[in-house]
Backbone as CSV, one residue per row, in Angstrom:
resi,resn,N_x,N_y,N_z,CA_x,CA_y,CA_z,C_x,C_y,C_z
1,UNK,7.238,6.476,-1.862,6.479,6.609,-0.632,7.204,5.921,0.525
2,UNK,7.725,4.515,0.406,8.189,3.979,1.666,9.627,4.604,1.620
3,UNK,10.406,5.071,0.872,11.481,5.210,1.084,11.374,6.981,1.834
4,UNK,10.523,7.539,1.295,10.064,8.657,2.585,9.826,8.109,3.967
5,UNK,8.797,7.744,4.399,8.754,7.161,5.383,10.345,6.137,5.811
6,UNK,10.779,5.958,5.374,12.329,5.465,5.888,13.185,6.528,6.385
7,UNK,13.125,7.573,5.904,13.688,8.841,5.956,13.361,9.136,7.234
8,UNK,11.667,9.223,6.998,11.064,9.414,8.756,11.512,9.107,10.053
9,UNK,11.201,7.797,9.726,11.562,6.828,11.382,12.842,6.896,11.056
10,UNK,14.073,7.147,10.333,15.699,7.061,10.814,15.736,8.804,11.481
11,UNK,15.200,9.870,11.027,15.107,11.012,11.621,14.066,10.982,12.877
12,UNK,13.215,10.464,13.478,12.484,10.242,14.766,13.397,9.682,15.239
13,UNK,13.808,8.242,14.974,14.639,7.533,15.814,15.796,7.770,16.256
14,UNK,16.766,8.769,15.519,18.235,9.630,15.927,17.680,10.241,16.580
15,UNK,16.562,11.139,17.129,16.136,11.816,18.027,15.601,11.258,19.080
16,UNK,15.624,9.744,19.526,15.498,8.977,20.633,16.532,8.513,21.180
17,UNK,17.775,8.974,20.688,18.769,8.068,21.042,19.326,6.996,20.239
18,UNK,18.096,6.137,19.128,18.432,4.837,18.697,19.712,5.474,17.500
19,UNK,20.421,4.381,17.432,21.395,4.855,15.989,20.942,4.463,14.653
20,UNK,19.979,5.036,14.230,19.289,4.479,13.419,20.066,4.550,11.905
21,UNK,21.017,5.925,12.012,21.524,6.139,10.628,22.575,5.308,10.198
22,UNK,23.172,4.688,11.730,24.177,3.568,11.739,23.601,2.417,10.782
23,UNK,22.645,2.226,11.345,21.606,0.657,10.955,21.304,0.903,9.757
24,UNK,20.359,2.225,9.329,19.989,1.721,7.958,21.389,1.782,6.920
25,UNK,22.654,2.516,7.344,23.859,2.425,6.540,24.015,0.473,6.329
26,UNK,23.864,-0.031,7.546,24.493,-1.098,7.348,23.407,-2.261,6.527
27,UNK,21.927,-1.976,6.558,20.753,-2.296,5.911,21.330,-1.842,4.295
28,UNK,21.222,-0.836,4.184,21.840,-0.367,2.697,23.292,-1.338,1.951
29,UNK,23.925,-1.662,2.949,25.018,-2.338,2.567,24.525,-3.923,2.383
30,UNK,23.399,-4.723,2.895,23.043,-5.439,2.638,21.421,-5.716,1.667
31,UNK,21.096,-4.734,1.373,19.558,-4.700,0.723,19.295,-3.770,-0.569
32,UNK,20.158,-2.857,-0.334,20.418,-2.120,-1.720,20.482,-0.696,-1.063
33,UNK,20.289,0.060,-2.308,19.924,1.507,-2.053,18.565,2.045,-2.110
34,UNK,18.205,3.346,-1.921,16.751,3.705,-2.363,16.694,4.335,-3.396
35,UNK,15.743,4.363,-4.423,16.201,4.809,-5.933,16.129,5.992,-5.583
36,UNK,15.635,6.625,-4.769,15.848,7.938,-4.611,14.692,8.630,-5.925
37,UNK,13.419,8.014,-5.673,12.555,8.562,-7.053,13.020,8.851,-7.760
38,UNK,13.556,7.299,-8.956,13.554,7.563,-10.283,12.572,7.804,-11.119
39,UNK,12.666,8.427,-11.561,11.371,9.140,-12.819,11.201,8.063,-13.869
40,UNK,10.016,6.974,-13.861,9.502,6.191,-13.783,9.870,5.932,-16.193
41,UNK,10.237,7.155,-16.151,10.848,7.415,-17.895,11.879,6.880,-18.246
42,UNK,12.528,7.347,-16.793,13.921,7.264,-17.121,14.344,5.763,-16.749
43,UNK,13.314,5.029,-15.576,13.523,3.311,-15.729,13.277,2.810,-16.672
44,UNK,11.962,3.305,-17.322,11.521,2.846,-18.586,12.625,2.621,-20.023
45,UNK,13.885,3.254,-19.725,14.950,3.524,-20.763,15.831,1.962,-20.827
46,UNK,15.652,1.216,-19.509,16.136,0.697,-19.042,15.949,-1.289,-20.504
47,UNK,17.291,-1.906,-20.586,16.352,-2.607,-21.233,15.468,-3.952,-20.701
48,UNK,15.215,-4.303,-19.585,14.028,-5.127,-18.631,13.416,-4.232,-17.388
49,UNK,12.575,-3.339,-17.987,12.173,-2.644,-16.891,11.444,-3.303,-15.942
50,UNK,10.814,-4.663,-16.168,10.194,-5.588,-15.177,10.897,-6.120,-14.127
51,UNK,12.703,-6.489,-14.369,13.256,-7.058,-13.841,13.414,-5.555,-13.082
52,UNK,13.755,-4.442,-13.566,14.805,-3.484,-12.727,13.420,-3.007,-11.706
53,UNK,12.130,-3.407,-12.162,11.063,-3.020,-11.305,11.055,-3.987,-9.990
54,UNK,11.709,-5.059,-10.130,10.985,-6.804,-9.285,12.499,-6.384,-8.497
55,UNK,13.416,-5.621,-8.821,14.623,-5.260,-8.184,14.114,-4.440,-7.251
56,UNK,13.809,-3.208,-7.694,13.809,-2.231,-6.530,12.498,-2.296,-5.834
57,UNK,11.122,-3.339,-5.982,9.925,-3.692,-4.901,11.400,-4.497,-4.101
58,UNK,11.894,-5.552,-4.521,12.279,-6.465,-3.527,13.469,-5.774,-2.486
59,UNK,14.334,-4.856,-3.094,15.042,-4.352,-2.477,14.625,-2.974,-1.211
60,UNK,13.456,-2.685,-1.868,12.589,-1.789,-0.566,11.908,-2.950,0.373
61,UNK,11.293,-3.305,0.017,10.721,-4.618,0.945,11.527,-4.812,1.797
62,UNK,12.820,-5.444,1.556,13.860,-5.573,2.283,14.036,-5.133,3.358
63,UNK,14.541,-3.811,2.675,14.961,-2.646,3.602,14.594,-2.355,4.765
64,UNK,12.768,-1.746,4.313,12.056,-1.726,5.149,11.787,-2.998,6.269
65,UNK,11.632,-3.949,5.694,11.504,-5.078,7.080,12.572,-5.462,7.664
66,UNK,13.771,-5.112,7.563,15.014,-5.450,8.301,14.742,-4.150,9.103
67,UNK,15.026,-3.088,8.764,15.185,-1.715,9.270,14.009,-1.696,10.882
68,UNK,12.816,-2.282,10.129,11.870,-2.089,11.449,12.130,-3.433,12.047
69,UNK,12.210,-4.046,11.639,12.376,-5.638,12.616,13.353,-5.440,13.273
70,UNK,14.434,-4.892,13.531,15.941,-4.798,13.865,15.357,-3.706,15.210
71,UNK,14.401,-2.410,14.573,14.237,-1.213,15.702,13.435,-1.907,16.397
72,UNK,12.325,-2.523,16.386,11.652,-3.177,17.218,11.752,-4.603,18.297
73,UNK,12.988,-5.200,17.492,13.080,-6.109,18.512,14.004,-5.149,19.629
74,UNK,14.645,-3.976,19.531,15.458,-3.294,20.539,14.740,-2.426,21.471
75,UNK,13.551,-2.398,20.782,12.777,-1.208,21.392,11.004,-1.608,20.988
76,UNK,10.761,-2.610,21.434,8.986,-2.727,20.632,8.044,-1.303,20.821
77,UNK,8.155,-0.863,22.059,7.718,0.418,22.695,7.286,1.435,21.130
78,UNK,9.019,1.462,20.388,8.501,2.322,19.065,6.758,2.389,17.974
79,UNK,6.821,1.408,18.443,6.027,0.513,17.272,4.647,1.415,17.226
80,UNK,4.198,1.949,18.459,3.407,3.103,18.209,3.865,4.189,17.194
81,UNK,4.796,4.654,17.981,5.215,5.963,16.960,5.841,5.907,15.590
82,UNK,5.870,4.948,15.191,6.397,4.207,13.852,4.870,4.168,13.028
83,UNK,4.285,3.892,14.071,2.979,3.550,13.384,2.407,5.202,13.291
84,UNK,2.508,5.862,13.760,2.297,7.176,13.516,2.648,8.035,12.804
85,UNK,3.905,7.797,12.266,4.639,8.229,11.091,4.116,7.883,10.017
86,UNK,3.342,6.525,9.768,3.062,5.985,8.585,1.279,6.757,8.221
87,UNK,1.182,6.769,9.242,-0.203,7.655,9.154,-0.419,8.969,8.655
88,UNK,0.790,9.523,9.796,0.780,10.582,8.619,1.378,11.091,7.606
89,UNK,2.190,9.775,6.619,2.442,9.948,5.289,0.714,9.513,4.652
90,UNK,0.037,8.555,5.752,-1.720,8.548,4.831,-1.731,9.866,4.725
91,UNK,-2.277,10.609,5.646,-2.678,11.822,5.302,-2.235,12.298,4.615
92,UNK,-0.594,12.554,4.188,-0.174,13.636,3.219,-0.388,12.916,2.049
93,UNK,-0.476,11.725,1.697,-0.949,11.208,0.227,-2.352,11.762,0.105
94,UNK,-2.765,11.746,0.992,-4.235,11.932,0.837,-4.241,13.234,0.239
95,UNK,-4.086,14.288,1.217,-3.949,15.612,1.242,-3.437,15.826,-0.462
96,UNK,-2.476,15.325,-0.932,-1.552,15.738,-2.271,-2.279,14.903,-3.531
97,UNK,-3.474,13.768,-3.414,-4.158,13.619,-4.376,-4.499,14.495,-5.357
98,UNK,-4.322,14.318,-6.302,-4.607,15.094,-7.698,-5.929,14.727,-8.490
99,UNK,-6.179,13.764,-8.470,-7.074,12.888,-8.901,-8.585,13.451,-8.999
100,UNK,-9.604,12.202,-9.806,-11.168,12.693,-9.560,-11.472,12.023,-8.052
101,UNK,-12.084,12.946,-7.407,-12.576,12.301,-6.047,-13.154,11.410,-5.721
102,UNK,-13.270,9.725,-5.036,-14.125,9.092,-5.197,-15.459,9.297,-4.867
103,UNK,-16.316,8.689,-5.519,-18.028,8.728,-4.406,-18.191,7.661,-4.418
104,UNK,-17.725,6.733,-4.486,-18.341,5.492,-4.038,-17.148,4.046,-3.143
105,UNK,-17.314,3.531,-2.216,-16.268,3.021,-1.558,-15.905,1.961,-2.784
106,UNK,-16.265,1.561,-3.705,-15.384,0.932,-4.865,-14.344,1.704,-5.722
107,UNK,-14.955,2.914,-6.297,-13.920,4.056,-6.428,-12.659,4.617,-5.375
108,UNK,-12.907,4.247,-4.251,-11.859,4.930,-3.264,-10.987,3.462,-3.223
109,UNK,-11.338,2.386,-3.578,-10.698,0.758,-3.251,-9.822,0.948,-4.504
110,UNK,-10.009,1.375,-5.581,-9.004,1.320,-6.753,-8.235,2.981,-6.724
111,UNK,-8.482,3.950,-6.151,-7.558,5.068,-6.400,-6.565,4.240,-4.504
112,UNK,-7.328,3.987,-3.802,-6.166,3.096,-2.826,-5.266,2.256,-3.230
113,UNK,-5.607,1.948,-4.346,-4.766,0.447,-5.067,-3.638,1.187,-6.181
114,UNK,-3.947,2.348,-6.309,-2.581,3.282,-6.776,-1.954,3.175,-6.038
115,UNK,-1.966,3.527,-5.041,-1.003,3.805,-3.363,-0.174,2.796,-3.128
116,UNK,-0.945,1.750,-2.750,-0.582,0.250,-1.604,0.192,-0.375,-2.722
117,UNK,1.295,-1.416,-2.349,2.045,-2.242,-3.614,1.377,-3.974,-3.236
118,UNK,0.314,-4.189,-4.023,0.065,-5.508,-3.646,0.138,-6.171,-4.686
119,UNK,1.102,-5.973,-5.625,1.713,-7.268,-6.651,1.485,-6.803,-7.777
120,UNK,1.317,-7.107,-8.855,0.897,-6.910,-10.252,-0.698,-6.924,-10.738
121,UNK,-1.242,-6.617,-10.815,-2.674,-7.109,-11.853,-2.780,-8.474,-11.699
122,UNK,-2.056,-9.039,-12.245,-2.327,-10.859,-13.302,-1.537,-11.778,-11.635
123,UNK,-1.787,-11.122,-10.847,-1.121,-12.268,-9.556,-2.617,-12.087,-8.511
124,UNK,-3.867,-11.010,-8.924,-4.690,-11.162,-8.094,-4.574,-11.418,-6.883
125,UNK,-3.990,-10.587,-5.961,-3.548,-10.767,-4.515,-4.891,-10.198,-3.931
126,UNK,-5.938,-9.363,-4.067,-7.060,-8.937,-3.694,-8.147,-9.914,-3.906
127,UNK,-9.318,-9.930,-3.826,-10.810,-10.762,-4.078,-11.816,-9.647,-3.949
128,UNK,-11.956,-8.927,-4.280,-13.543,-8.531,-3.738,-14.943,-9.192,-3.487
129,UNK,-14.819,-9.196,-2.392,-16.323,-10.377,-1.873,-17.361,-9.204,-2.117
130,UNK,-17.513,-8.626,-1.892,-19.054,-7.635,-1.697,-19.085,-6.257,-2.288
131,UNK,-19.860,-5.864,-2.588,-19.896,-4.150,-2.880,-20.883,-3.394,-3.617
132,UNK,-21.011,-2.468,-2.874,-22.503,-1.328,-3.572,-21.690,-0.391,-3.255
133,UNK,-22.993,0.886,-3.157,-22.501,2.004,-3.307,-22.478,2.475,-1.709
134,UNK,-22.144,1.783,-0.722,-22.250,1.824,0.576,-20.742,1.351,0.809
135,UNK,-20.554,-0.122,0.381,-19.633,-0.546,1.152,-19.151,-1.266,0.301
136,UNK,-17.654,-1.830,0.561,-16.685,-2.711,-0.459,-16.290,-3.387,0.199
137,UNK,-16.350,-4.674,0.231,-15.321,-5.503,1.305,-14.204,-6.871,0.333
138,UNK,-13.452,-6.790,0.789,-12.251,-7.585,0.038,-11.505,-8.155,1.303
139,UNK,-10.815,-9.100,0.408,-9.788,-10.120,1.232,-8.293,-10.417,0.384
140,UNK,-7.153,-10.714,1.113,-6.183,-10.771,0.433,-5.629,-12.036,0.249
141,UNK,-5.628,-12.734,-0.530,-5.637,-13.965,-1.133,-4.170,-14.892,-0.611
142,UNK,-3.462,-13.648,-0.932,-1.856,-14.209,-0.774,-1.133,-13.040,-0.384
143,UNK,-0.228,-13.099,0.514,0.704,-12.646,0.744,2.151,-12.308,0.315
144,UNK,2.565,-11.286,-0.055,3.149,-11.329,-1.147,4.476,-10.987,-0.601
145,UNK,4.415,-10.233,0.528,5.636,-9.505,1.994,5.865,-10.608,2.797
146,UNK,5.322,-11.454,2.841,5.553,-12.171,4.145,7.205,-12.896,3.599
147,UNK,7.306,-13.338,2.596,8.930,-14.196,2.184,9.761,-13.013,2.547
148,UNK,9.903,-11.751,2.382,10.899,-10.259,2.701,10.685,-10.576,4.220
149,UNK,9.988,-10.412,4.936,9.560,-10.268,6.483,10.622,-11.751,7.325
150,UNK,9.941,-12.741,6.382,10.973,-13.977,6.776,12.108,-13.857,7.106
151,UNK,12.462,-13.346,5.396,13.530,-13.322,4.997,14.606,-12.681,6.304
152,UNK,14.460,-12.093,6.988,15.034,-10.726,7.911,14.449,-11.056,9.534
153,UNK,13.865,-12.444,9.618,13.511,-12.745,10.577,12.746,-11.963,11.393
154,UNK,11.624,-11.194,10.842,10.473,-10.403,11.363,9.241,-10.778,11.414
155,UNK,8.522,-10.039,11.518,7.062,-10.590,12.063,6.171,-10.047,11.365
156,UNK,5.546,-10.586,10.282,4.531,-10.107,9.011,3.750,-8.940,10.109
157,UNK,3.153,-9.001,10.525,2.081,-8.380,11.522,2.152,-7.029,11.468
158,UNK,3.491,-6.847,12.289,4.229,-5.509,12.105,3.564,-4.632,10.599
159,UNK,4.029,-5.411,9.542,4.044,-5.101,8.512,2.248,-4.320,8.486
160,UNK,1.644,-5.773,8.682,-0.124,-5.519,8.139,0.106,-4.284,9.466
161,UNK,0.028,-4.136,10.369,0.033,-3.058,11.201,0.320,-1.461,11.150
162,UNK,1.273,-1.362,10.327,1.433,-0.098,9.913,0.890,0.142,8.541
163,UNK,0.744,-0.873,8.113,-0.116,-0.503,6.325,-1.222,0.072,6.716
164,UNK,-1.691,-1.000,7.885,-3.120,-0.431,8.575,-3.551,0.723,8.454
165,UNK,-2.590,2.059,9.272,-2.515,2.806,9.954,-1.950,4.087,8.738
166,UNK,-1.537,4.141,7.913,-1.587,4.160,6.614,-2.590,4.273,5.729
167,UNK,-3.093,3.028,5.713,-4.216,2.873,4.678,-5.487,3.810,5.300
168,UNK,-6.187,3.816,6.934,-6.284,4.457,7.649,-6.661,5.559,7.204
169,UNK,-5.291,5.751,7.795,-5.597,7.305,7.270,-5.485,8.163,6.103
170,UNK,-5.155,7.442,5.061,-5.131,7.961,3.458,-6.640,7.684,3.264
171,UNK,-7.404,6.820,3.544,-9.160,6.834,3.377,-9.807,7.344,3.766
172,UNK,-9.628,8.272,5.540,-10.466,8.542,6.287,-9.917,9.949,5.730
173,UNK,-8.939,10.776,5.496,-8.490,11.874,5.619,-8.833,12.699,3.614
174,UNK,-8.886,11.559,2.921,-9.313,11.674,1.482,-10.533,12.150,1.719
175,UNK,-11.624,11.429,1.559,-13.216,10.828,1.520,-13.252,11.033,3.033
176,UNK,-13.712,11.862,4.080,-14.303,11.793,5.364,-15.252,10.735,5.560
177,UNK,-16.124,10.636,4.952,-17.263,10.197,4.688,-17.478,9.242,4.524
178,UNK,-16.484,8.495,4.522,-16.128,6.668,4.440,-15.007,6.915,5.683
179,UNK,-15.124,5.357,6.066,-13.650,4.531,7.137,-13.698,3.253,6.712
180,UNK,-12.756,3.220,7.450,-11.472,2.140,6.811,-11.124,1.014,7.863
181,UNK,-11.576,0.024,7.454,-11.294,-0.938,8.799,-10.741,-2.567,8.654
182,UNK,-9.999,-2.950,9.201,-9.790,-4.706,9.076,-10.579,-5.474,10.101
183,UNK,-11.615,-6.217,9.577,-12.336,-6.788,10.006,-11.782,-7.876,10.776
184,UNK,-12.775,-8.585,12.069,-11.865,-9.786,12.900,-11.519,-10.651,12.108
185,UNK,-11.869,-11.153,10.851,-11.802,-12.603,9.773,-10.512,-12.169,9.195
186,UNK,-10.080,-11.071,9.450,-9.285,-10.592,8.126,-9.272,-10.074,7.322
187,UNK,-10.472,-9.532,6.998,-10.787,-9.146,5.700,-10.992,-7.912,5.443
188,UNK,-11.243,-6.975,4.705,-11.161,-4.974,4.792,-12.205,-4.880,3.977
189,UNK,-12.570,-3.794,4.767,-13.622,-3.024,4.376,-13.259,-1.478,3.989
190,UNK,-14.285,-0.964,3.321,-14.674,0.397,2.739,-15.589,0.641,3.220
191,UNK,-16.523,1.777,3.958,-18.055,1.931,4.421,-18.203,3.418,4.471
192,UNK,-19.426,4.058,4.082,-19.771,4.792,4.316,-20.625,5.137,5.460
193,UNK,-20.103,6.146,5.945,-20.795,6.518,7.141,-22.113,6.563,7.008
């Protein structure tokens, strides 16, 4: 998924002028490559598929937050249309779901949690504070991007900003019938209309 969306904004951004294919060449030379969807079998062949997994999260992480931290400190202006790109990869996840449909905003919080990369199971980066068959609300415990974001001298924000916009619209464009929001405390919600 993010390495699509990488694809994106370096093809928007050659069409602004920025040299974007320059940058992510030279991002690639320092952060890795993109697996280019390996078939998740064929890592499995591998003999530490945990490690070759904790490789290629950290090496997309990377990528991605150098790549946008680098376009944005040259151009913040993007940061809309960056953010628009990511939206509508929500929608097309949405749109390309295969899945049982949720009905309830707790059901739509765990087929979302397919999607989003927020750590492992056993590192509990989520909480769920609340939830019926109306509404789900959760908080994120720890931050798991922010050391990559550092790392590349960027600005976590960015990051929660386009997940936003993303998350967004993979909920609203799935399930109509629910939205998707980050509350002023911080914290996210699920709600039905």
């Amino acid at each position: 998924m993010l390495e699509k969306i990488e694809e994106d904004i370096v093809q928007w951004a050659n069409s602004q002028g920025f040299p974007a294919n320059t940058l992510m060449q030279d991002i690639v030379k320092s952060y890795g490559e993109p697996t280019g969807a390996v078939p998740l079998k064929k890592a499995a062949a591998k003999s530490n598929i945990h490690l070759w997994l904790y490789e290629v999260v950290q090496s997309t992480e990377l990528r991605q937050a150098a790549f946008i931290t680098t376009i944005l400190k040259k151009e913040p202006e993007f940061k809309y249309n960056i953010a628009e790109i990511f939206a509508k990869h929500g929608e097309n996840a949405a749109r390309e779901y295969k899945g049982v449909m949720p009905r309830t905003p707790e059901e739509l919080y765990i087929v979302l949690n397919d999607f989003v990369l927020e750590g492992m199971p056993d590192q509990r980066v989520n909480d769920i504070l609340s939830g019926s068959d109306n509404v789900i609300i959760w908080r994120t415990t720890k931050c798991l991007h922010k050391p990559f974001w550092d790392e590349v001298e960027g600005d976590i924000q960015h990051f929660y900003d386009l997940r936003e916009a993303w998350v967004k619209a993979f909920v609203e464009t799935l399930t109509p019938e629910f939205t998707y929001e980050r509350r002023p405390n911080g914290d996210y919600k699920i709600v039905r209309k």
